[in-house]
N, C-alpha and C positions, 0 to 999 in steps of 0.2 A: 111498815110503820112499827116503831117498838111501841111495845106495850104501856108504859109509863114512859110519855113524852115528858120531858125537864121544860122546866116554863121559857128559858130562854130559846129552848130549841122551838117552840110553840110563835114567841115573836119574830123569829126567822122566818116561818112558814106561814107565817100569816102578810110579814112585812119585806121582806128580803126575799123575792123568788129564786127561786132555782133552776138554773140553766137548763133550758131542754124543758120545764115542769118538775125539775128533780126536789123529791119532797126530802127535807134537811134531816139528819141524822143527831140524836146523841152523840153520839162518839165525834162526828166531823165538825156541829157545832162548837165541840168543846174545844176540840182539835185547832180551830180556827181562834178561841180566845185567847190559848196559849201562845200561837204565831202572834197576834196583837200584843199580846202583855209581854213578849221576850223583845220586841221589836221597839216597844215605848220604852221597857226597862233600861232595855239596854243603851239607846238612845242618850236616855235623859243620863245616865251614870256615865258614858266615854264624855256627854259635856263638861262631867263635874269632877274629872279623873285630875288630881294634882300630885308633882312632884314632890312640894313641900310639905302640906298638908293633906296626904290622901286620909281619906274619911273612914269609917268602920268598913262600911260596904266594898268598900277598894279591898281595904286590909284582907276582906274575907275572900273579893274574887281574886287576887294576887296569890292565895294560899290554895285555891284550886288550880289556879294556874300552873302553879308551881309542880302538884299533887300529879296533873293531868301531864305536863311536860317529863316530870322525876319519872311516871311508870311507860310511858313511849319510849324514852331512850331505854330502859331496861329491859321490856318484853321487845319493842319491834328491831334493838342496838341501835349503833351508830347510826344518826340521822334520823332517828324516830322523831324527834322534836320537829321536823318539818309538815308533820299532820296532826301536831298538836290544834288547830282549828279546827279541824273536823271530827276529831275525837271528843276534844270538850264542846264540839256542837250536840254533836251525840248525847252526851253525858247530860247535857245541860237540857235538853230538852227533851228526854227520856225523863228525867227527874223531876219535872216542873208538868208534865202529863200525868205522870204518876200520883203526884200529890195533890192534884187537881181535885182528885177526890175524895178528899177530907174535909172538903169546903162543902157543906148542906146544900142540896140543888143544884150540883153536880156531879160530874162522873170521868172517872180518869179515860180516856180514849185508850190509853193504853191495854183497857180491860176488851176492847173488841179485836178482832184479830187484825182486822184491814190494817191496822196501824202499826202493828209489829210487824206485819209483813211489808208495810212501804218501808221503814226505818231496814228490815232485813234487806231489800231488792237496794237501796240506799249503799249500804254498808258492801255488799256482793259485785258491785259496778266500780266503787271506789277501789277497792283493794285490789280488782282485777286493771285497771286502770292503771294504778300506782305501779301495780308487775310490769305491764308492756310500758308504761314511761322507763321504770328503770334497765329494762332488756331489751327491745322493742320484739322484733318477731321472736327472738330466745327466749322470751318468755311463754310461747306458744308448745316449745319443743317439751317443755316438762311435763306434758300432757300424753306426751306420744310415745313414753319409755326413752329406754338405750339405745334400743337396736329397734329396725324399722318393722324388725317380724312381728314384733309385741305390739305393734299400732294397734290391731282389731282387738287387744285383750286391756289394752292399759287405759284408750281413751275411754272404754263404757266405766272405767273403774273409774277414772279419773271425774267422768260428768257425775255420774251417781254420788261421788262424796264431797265434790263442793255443791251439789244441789242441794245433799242434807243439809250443807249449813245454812241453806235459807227457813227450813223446816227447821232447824234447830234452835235459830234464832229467835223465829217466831213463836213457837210453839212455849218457849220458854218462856218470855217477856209475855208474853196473852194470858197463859196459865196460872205465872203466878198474880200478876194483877186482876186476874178475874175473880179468882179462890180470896185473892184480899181487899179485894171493894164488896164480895158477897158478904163477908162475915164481919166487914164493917157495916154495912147499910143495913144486915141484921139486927146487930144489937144498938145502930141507930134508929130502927122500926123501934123495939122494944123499950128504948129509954126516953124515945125523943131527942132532946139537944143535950141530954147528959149522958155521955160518953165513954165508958169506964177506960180511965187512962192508959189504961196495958196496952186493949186493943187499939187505942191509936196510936201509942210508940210503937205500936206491931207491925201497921199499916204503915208509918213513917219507915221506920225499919227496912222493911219489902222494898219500898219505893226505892231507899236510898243502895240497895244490895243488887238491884235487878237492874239499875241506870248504872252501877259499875262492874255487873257483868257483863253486858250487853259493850258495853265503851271496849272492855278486856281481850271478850272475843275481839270484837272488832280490829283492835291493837295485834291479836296473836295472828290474825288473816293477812292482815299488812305485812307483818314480820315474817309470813313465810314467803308471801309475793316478791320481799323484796331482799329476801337472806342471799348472801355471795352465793350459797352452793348449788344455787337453780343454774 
């Protein structure tokens, strides 16, 4: 149990049981508002998406779209636009956790590790996927060197440096939203609800810088899966 249960997480465990007896988390409460709030958002905006008259909201998510599509084709090349969805899912919901916790009374998930490392094991499955769709078994052979003598030297090299990137990924995404929901929630201990602006254009800032590193890597992992020269 964390030490400072959030009230909403408190109405889950008292009203919403958990599977097995599993007593609700911070982090997975929070985690689960987000899926709801991207799921209604989103919903209620693809009803109201018009050709002639699109709205601000359109205007805005059409210029990420844009944003999210313009840097796939350029880091992952030719054909990166076809996992543009899974990239601005990434992006979109890395960013919308992140800033989760700016709102008083709660706490971005992204600040606990579990959730950087599902979005890591997420991102690790897809890219490797995306390899064996474009090569099918040749995409296996890049693992194993040139020549068949080098198997026992190149696959321990090869496991070890895409396992880092799971540890990369996460370590990265956890660290810096933990260090920036601490020293938010600090000088919200200290002021109450008045907020000295910096630090939360600081906090906005991190959110908005760590939801497009996290998309980037992502992007650059695709783009080696799926480069002509594997």
């Amino acid at each position: 149990m964390e030490e400072h249960e959030l009230w909403i997480t408190s109405l889950f465990n008292r009203f919403v049981p958990g599977p097995g007896g599993y007593h609700w988390s911070d982090w997975f409460v929070c985690e689960i508002l987000v899926v709801l709030f991207v799921l209604i958002f989103f919903g209620l905006l693809k009803s109201r998406l018009s050709v002639d008259k699109p709205g601000k909201i359109q205007h805005s998510f059409e210029l990420i779209y844009e944003f999210v599509h313009a840097s796939a084709e350029e880091v992952v090349g030719h054909g990166g636009g076809k996992y543009v969805a899974f990239f601005g899912t990434i992006f979109l919901f890395i960013l919308f956790m992140n800033v989760l916790g700016l709102i008083p009374g709660f706490v971005s998930p992204t600040a606990s590790p579990q959730v950087p490392l599902g979005m890591a094991v997420a991102t690790f499955i897809f890219y490797h996927a995306t390899g064996l769709r474009a090569y099918g078994g040749g995409y296996i052979k890049q693992f194993l060197g040139p020549m068949l003598p080098l198997v026992p030297v190149m696959l321990p090299i090869e496991f070890f440096s895409h396992s880092a990137r799971l540890l990369s990924l996460t370590v990265r995404l956890w660290a810096n939203m933990f260090a920036g929901d601490e020293v938010y929630l600090t000088f919200l201990g200290l002021t109450k609800l008045i907020v000295p602006v910096a630090f939360l254009g600081l906090h906005l800032f991190v959110s908005l810088l760590q939801a497009y590193i996290f998309m980037l890597l992502a992007m650059v992992y695709v783009g080696g899966a799926v480069s002509h020269e594997h």
